[in-house]
C-alpha positions in Angstrom: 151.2 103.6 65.6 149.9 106.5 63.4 151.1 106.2 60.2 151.9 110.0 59.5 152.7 109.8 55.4 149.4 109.7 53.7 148.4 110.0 50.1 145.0 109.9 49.2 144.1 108.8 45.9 142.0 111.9 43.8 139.8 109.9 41.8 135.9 109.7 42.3 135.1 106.8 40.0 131.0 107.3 40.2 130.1 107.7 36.3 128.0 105.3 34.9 129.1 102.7 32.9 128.7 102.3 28.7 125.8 100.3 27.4 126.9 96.5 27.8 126.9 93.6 25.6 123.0 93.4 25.5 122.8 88.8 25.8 121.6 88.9 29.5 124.4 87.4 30.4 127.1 87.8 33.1 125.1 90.3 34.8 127.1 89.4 37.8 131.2 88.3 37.6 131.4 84.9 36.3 132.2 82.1 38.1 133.8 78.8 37.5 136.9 76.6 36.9 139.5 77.2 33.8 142.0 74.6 33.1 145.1 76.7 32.0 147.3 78.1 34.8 147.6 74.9 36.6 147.2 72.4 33.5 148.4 74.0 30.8 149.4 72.6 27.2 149.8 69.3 28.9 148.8 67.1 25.9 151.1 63.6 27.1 148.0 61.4 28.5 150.3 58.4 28.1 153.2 59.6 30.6 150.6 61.6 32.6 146.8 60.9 32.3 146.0 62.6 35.7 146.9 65.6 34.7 146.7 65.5 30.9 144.6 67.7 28.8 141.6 65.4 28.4 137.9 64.9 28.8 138.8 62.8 31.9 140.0 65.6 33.6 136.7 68.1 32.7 134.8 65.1 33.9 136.1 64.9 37.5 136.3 68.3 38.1 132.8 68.7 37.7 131.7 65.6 40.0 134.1 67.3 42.5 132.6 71.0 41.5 129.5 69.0 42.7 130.0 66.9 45.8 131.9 69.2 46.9 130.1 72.6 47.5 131.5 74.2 44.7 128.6 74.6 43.1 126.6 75.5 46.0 129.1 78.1 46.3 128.5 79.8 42.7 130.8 78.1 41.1 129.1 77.1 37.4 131.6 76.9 34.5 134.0 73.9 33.7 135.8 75.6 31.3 138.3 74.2 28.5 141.3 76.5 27.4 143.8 75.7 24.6 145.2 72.5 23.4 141.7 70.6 23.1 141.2 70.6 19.3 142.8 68.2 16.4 145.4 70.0 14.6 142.9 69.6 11.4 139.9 70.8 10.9 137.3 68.2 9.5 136.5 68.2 5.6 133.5 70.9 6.2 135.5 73.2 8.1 134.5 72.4 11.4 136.9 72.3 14.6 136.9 69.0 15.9 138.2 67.8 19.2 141.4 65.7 19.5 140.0 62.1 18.6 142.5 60.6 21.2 142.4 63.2 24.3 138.0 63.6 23.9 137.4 60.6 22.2 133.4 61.1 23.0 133.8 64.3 21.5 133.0 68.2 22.9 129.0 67.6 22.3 129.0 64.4 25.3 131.4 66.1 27.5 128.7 69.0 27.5 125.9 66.6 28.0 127.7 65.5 30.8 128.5 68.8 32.2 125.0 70.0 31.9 124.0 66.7 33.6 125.5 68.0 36.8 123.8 71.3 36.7 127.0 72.9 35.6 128.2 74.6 31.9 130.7 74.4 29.7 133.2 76.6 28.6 135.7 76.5 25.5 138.3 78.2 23.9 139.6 79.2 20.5 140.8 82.7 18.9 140.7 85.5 16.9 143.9 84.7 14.5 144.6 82.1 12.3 145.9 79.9 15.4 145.4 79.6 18.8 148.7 80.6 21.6 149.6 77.3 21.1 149.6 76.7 17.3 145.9 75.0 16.8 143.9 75.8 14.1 142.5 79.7 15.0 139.1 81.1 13.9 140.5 83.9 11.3 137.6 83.0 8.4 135.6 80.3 10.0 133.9 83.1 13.1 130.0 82.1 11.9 130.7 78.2 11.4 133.1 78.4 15.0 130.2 80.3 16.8 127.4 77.8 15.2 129.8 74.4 16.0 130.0 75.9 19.6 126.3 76.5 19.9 125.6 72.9 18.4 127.9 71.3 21.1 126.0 72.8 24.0 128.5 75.5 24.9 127.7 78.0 27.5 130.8 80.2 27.3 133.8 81.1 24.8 137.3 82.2 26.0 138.5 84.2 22.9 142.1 84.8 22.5 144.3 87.1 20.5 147.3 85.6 19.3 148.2 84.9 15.6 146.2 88.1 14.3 148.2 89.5 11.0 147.0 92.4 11.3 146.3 93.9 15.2 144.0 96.7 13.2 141.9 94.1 12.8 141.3 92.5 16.5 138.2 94.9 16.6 136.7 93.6 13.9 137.5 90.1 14.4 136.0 90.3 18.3 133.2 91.8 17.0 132.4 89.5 14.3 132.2 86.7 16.6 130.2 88.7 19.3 128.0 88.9 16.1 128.0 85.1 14.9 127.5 83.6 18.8 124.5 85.9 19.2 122.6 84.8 15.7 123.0 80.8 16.9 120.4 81.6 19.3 122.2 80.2 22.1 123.5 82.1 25.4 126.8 82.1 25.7 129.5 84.3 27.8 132.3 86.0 25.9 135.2 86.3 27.1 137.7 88.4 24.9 141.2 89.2 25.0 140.7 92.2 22.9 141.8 95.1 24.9 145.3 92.8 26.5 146.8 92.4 22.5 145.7 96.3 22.0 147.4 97.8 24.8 150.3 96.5 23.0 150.2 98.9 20.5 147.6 101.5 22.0 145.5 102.9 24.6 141.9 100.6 23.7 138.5 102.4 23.2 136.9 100.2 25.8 133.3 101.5 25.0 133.3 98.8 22.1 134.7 96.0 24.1 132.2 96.5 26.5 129.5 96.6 24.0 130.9 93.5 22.5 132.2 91.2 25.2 131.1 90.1 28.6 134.6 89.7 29.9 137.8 90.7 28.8 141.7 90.7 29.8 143.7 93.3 30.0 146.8 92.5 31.4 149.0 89.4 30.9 148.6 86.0 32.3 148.8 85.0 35.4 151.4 83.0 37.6 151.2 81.0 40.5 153.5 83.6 42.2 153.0 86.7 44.5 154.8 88.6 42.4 152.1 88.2 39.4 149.6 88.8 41.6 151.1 92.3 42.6 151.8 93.4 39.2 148.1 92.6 38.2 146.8 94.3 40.8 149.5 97.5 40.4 148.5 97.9 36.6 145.1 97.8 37.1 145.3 100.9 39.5 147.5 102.9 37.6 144.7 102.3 34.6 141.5 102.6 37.2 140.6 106.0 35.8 139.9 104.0 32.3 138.5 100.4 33.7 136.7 100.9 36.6 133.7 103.1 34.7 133.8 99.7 31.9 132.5 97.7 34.5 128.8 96.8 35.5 126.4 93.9 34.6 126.8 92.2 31.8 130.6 93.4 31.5 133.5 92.9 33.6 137.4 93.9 34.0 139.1 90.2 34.2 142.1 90.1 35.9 142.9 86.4 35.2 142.5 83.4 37.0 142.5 83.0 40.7 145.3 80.7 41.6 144.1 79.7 45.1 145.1 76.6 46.6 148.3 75.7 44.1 152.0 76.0 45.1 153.4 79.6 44.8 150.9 81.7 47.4 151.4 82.0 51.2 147.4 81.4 52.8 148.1 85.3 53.7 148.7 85.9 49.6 145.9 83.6 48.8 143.6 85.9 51.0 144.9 88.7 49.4 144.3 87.5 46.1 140.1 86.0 46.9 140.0 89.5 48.6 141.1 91.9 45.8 139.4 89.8 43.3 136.1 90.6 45.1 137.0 94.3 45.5 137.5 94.2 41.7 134.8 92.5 40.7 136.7 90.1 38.8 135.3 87.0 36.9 136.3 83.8 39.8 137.5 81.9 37.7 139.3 79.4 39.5 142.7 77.2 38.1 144.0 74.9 39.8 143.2 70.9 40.9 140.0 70.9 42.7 140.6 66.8 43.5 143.8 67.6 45.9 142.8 70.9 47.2 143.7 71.5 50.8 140.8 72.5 53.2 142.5 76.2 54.2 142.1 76.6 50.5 139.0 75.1 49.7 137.4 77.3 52.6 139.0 80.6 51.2 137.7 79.6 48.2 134.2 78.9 49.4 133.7 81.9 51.6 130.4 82.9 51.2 131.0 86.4 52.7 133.4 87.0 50.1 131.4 85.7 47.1 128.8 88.0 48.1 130.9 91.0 47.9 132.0 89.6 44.1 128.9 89.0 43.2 127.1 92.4 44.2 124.0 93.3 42.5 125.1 96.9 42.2 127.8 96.0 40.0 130.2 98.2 40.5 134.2 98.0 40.4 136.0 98.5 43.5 139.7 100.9 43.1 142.2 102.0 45.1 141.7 104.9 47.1 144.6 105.5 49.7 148.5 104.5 50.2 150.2 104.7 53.5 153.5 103.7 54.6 153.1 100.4 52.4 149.6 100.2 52.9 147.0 100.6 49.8 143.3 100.4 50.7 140.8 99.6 47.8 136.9 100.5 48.5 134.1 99.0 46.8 130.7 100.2 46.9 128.2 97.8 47.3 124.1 98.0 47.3 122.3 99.3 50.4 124.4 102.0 50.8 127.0 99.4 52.0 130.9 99.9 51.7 133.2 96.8 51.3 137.0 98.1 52.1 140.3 96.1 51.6 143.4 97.1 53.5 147.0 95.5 52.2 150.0 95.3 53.8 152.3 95.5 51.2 155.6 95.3 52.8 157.0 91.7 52.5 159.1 92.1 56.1 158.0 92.0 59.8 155.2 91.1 61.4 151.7 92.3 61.6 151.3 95.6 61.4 148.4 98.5 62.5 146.6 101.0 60.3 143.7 103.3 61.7 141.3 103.9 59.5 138.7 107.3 59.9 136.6 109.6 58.1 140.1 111.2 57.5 142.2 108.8 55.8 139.0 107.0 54.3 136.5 109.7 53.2 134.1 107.0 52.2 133.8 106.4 56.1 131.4 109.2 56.2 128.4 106.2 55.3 128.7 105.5 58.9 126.4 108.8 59.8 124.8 108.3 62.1 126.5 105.0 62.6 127.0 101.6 60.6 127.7 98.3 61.3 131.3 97.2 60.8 132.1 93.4 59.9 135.7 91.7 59.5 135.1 89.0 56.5 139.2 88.5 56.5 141.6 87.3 58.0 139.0 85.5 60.2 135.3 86.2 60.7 134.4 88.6 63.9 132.1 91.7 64.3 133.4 94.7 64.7 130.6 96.2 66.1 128.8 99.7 65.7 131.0 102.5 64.7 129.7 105.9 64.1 131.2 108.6 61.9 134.2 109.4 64.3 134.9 106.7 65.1 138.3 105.0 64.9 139.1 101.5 63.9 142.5 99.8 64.0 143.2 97.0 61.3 145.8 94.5 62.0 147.5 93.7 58.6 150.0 91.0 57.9 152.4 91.0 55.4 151.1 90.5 51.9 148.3 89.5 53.6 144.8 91.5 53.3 142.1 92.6 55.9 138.6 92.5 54.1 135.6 94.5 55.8 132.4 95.5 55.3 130.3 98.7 56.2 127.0 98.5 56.8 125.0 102.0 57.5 122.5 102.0 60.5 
């Protein structure tokens, strides 16, 4: 069936993007493992010690991140969120970690870390305390960004909460970009800047870019479909103003992938690894590596997929069509090549067709002469050669996602 309804999206997103943050860093999406979504502020090690917020749990993760491809995969960052320091500073102003939860302290558990071939990430923010009431970095940015760089940290997570003033986030994100770069040490930035701005205002995105490696824009994520949608519906109705932000060394983050927890359908979780790829988006993964289920772990570990993320042209993919509840997001990729996600966004049914041509996708007209047209999702399968006229039919099902490639002959 021809859908007949089509509306194609007026938006060539082909400028170039602003300087980046000029550390070397992140030149392609980050990738890694974030406690938050699927640990959270879970600080109760005697009632639950496999799941607690302690060194323990940074530990395994990264002997699994090892033996089991994860690394191979791309996978490098172990990274702490909140809820890892003492509630007190020490008596020279330093952040210390809690003395019962990481007991060796943050300096061994990045020895350790590193001793797998792996880094370490941490977080702290902007305000005077973190989301969760810990002792913020409002005053202390140089002697934060120099205790971080002493411990062996390879990445900061920088949140927004507790700011007095939101007039001031700028400055605040900026005067740690400052202080992590005069340690001497590399380490990715994440910021938050731009989600805590949008609160209040449209954010100039050219300094964020030229400060930050990373940053959010929207709000968390949940380990439900729902969240998911809404991430990816805001940042299309906003593509006009991020997709031009991103390139290497700076990237839109949509939050963490969810992947293999409780709330996703394996169709949703596709959708999800897909979309993330299309975007561009940091792969940060949260959820508990030790119990993951194979379908999962596979999704997870598609090397087709991580290939598209990880492009060396850099470039964000957007959405360029709806249709009768279908949205397809294009990405362009280097060599010419063309990585295009179809959704099926209606959550009724069965499987259902699309045909995509040089009509409802102008980007098709790579394939002149001809190209080369590979299915990475839902399964693996060459699609053969397809010249400009050519019609293919996608087979979509619901709130699942069909992930191709285009390859010009």
């Amino acid at each position: 069936m021809r859908a007949s309804i089509i509306v194609v999206i007026g938006l060539l997103l082909l400028s170039s993007p602003v300087s980046s943050l000029n550390n070397g860093l992140a030149l392609t999406p980050t990738m890694g493992w974030l406690h938050w979504e699927r640990f959270m502020c879970n600080t109760d090690c005697d009632a639950d010690p496999e799941n607690c917020v302690r060194e323990e749990l940074f530990m395994e993760m990264a002997d699994v991140m090892v033996n089991e491809g994860w690394k191979d995969a791309g996978y490098e960052f172990v990274c702490i969120d909140d809820c890892w320091p003492s509630m007190q500073r020490d008596a020279e102003g330093r952040l210390q970690a809690d003395p019962k939860r990481f007991p060796s302290g943050i300096k061994k558990l990045a020895d350790y870390i590193h001793s797998k071939g792996l880094k370490l990430g941490i977080y702290a923010d902007v305000g005077t305390k973190t989301c969760e009431g810990y002792p913020g970095s409002l005053g202390y940015y140089d002697i934060d960004a120099k205790t971080f760089a002493e411990w062996g940290v390879d990445l900061l997570k920088f949140d927004g909460c507790f700011m007095p003033d939101w007039r001031q986030l700028g400055e605040g994100y900026m005067n740690m970009s400052r202080a992590l770069n005069q340690t001497g040490r590399s380490i990715v930035y994440s910021c938050e800047w731009p989600l805590y701005e949008w609160q209040h205002q449209q954010p100039d995105y050219e300094p964020i870019r030229k400060t930050c490696n990373h940053w959010r824009n929207y709000g968390d994520v949940y380990d439900q479909w729902t969240s998911v949608t809404s991430i990816l519906d805001w940042t299309a109705n906003h593509q006009k103003i991020l997709v031009p932000m991103a390139g290497p060394g700076g990237w839109n983050d949509p939050d963490m992938l969810v992947i293999g927890n409780f709330g996703l359908s394996h169709d949703q979780q596709q959708t999800q690894m897909a979309m993330w790829a299309i975007m561009a988006a940091p792969l940060l993964m949260s959820n508990d590596l030790r119990k993951i289920c194979p379908q999962s772990k596979e999704l997870l570990q598609n090397k087709e997929i991580i290939s598209i993320n990880q492009d060396s042209l850099g470039k964000q993919g957007y959405l360029t069509l709806q249709v009768a509840s279908f949205e397809v997001w294009e990405r362009p990729l280097s060599g010419n090549r063309l990585a295009v996600a179809v959704m099926n966004r209606q959550e009724i049914g069965g499987p259902r067709r699309i045909t995509i041509n040089d009509v409802s996708l102008p980007s098709w007209k790579i394939c002149n002469p001809k190209c080369n047209v590979t299915q990475i999702l839902p399964k693996y399968q060459d699609m053969g050669i397809q010249s400009r006229v050519s019609e293919i039919v996608v087979l979509v099902n619901p709130t699942g996602t069909t992930l191709f490639t285009v390859n010009p002959l």
